[in-house]
C-alpha positions as CSV (number, residue, x, y, z in Angstrom):
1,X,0.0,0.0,0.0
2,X,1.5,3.3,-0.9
3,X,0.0,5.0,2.2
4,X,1.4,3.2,5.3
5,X,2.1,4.5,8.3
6,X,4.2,3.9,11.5
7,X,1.9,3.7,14.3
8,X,4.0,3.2,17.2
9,X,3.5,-0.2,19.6
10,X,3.8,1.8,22.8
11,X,1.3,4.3,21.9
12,X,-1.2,1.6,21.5
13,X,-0.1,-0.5,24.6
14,X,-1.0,3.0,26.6
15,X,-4.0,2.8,25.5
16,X,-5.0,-1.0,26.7
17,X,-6.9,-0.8,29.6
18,X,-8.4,-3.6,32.0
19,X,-12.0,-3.1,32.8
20,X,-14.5,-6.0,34.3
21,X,-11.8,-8.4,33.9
22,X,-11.1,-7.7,30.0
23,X,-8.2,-5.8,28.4
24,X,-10.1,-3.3,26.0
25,X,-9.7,-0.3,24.3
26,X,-11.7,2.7,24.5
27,X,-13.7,4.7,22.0
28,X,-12.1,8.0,21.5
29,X,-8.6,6.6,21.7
30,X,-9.7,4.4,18.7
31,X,-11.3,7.4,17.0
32,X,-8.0,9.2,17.3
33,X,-5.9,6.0,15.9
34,X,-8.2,5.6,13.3
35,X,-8.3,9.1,12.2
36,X,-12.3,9.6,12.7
37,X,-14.8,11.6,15.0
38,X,-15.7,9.7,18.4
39,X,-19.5,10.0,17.1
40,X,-18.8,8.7,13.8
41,X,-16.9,6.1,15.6
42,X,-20.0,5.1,17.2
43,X,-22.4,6.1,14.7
44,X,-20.6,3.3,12.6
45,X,-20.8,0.4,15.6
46,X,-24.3,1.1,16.3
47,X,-25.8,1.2,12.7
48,X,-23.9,-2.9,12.8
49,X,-25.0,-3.7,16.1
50,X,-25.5,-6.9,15.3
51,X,-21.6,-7.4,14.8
52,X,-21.2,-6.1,18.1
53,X,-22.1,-8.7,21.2
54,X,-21.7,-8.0,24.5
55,X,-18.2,-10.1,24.8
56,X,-16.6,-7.6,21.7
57,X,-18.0,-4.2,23.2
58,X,-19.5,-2.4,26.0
59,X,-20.5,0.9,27.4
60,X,-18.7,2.4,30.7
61,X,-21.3,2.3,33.4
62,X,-21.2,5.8,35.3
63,X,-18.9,4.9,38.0
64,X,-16.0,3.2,35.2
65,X,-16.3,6.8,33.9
66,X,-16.0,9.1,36.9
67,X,-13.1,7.2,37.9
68,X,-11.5,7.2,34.2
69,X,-11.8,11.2,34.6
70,X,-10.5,11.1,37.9
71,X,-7.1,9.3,36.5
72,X,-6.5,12.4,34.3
73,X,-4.8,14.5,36.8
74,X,-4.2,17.7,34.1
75,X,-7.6,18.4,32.1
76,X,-6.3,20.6,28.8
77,X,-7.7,23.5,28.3
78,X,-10.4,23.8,25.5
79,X,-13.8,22.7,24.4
80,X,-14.2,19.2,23.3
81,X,-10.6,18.0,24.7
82,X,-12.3,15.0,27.2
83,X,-15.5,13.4,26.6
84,X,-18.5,14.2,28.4
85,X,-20.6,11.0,27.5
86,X,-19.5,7.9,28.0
87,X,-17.3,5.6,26.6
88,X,-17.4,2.1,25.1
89,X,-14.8,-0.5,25.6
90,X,-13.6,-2.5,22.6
91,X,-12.2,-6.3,23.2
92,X,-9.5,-7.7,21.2
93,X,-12.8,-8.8,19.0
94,X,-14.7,-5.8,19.3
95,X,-11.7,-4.2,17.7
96,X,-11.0,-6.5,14.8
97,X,-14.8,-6.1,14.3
98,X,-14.0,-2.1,14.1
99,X,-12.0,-2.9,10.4
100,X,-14.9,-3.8,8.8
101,X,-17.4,-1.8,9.7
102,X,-15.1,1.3,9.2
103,X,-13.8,-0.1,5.6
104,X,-10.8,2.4,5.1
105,X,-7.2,1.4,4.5
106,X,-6.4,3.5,7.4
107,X,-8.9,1.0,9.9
108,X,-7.1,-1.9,8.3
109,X,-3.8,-1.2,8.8
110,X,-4.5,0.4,12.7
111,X,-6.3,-2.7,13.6
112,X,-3.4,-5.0,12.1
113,X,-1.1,-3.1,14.3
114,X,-3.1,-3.3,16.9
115,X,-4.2,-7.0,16.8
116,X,-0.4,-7.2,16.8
117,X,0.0,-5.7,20.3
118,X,-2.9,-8.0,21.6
119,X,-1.1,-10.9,20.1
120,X,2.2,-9.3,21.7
121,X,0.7,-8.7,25.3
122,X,-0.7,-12.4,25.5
123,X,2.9,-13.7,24.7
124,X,4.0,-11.7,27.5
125,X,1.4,-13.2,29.6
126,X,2.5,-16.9,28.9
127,X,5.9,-16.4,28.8
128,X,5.4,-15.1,32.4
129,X,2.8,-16.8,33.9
130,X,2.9,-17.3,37.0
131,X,4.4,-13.8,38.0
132,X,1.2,-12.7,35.2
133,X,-1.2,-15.0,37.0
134,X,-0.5,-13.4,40.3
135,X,-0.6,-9.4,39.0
136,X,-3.9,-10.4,37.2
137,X,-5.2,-11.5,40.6
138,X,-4.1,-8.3,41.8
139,X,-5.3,-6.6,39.2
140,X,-8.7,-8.0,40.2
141,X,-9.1,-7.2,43.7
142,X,-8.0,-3.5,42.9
143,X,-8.7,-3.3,39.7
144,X,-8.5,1.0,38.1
145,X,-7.3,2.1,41.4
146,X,-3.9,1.0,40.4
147,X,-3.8,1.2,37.2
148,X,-0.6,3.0,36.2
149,X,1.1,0.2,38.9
150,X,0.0,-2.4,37.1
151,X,1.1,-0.6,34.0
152,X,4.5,-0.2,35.5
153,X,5.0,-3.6,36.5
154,X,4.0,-5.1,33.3
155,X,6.4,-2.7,31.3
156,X,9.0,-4.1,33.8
157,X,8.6,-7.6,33.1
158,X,8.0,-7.1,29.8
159,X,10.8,-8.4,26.9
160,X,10.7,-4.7,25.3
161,X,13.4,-2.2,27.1
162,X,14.4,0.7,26.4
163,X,17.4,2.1,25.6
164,X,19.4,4.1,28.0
165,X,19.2,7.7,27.4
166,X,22.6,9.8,26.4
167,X,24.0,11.5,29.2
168,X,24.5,15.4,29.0
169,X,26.6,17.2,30.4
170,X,30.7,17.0,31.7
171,X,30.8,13.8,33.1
172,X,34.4,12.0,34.8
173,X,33.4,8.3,34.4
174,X,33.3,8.4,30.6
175,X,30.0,6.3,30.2
């Protein structure tokens, strides 16, 4: 394809949450990713319903959203920068579903990528599982509350590192 694009793994892994037990995705960060408005987004799912059970997609009860806007700690400034309804959460499924329905080369090649960071993450979780087992249990009992811990851990354990940074400055041990 002569328009392809980079989109990079950690950007997407940022955006993987775990809510009621699933990893999922949420609307308007897959609006951004696949370059469309939230509502048409939605618009989309809801005129294929049908291709949408339960186990692919869901809608953020209130309290899921309140404390998803209590995570951001710095709103930006400006109207229309957070959403005010809420959000649905796309499953690994949900999100493959998304392709079809949107029908663009751009929803093709974001949920290819994307798939490939699911498919990435469960590797992760196999190569590691009994460390993964326990963190999913903990994950469990304290679910959102600790979300960027979790986050943290997994990042830690995970087989992507990143590089050291260059040093600036005048330094004596020549590193």
């Amino acid at each position: 394809m002569s328009n392809q694009f980079i989109l990079p793994v950690q950007a997407i892994k940022e955006k993987i949450y775990l809510i009621r037990g699933s990893k999922v995705m949420l609307s308007h960060d897959l609006a951004r990713l696949y370059n469309v408005e939230p509502r048409a987004l939605i618009q989309a799912v809801k005129r294929n319903a049908e291709r949408f059970p339960t186990d692919f997609m869901f809608q953020l009860n209130t309290d899921e959203f309140q404390l998803l806007r209590s995570q951001i700690v710095i709103l930006e400034i400006g109207r229309g920068k957070h959403p005010k309804h809420r959000p649905y959460a796309f499953t690994e499924q949900g999100v493959a579903m998304l392709s079809a329905v949107l029908r663009s080369d751009r929803a093709i090649q974001v949920s290819i990528a994307i798939m490939r960071v699911f498919v990435k993450l469960q590797r992760i979780v196999v190569n590691n599982e009994p460390l993964s087992r326990r963190i999913d249990d903990l994950e469990k009992k304290y679910d959102s509350q600790f979300h960027s811990v979790f986050h943290a851990i997994r990042q830690l354990i995970g087989p992507d590192t990143v590089p050291p940074k260059r040093r600036i400055g005048f330094h004596t041990d020549r590193k």
